[in-house]
C-alpha positions as CSV (number, residue, x, y, z in Angstrom):
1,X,-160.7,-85.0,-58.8
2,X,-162.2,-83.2,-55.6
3,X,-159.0,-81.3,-55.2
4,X,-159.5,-79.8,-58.8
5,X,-163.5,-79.1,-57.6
6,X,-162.6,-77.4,-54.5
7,X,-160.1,-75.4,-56.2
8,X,-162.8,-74.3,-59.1
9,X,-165.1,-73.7,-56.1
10,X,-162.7,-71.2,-54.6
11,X,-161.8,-68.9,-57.7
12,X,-166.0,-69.0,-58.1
13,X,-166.9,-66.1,-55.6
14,X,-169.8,-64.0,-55.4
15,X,-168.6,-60.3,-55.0
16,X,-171.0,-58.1,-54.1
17,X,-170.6,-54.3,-54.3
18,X,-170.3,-51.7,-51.1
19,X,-172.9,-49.7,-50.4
20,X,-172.0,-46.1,-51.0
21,X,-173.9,-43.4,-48.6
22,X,-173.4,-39.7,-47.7
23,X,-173.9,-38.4,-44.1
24,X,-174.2,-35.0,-44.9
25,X,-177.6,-36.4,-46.7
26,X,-178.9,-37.0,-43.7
27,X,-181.1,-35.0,-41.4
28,X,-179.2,-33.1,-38.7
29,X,-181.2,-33.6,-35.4
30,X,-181.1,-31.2,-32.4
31,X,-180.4,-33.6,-30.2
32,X,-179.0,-37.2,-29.2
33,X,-180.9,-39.8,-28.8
34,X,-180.4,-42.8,-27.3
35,X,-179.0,-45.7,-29.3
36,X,-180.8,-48.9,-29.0
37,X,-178.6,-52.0,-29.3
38,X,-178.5,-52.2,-33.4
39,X,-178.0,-47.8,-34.0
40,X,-174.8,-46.2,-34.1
41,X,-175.4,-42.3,-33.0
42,X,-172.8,-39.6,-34.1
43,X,-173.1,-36.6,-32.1
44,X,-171.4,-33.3,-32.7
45,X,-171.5,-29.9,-33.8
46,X,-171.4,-28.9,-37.7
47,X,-168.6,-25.9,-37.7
48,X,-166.6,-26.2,-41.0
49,X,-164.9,-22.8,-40.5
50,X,-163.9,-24.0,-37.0
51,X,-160.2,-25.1,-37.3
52,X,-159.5,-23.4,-41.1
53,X,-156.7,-21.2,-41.1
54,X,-157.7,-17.7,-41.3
55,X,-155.9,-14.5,-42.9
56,X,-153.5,-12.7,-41.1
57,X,-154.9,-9.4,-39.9
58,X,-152.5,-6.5,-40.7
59,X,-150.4,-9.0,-43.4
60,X,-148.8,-6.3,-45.6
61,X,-147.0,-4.6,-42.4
62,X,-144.5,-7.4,-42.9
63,X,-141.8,-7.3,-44.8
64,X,-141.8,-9.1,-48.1
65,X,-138.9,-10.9,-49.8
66,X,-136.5,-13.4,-48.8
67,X,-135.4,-14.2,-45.4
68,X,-132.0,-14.3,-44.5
69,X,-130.8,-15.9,-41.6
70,X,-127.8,-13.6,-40.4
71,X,-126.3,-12.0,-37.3
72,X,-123.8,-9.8,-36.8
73,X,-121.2,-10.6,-34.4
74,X,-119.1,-7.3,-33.7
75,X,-116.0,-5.7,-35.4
76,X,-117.2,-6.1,-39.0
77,X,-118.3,-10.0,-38.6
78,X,-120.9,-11.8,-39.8
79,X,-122.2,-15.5,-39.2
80,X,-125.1,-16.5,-41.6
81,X,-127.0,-20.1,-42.3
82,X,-128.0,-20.5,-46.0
83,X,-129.0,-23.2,-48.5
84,X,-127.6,-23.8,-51.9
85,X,-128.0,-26.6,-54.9
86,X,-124.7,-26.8,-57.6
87,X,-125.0,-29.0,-60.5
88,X,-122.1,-31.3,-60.4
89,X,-123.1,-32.0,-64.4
90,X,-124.2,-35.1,-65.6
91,X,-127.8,-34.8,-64.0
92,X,-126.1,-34.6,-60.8
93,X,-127.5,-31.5,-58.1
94,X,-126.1,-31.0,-54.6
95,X,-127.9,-29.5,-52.2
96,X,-126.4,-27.9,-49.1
97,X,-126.8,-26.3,-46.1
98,X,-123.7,-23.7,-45.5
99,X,-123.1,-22.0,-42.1
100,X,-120.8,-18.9,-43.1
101,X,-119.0,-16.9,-40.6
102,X,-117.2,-13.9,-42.9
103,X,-115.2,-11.1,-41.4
104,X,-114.1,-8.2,-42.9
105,X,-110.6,-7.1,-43.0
């Protein structure tokens, strides 16, 4: 019998809800103060824009369009790195990564 009361006391818990707050609420101060024993006292500087990627200046002096990864190696060859997904049917896709050295003859 008190095993059944101790497990009925168990799966009878009192939940109580977490207390939801905003810091950006709060006032922003000046200055730090000093923390007594029961404060926790966040100092820093408000910069939102401080690490955000910014534009590139001068953007449309590079070249648009897709990049190929190719060098030319003398006497009419060519080595190039490229990417390429087959369907092999069925549902099936490979994707590769091809290094192609092509000379001309």
């Amino acid at each position: 019998m008190s095993l059944v009361a101790l497990l009925l006391s168990q799966s009878i818990s009192t939940q109580t809800e977490p207390k939801v707050f905003d810091l950006r609420s709060l006032p922003v101060s000046s200055h730090c103060g000093d923390a007594n024993t029961t404060e926790i006292v966040v100092c820093g500087q408000r910069d939102p824009d401080k690490y955000r990627v910014k534009p590139i200046p001068n953007a449309d002096r590079f070249e648009q369009g897709p990049l190929i990864a190719r060098v030319e190696l003398g006497h009419g060859a060519t080595a190039s790195a490229e990417a390429e997904a087959v369907s092999l049917g069925a549902g099936v896709q490979s994707n590769r990564m091809m290094a192609r050295l092509k000379i001309k003859f």
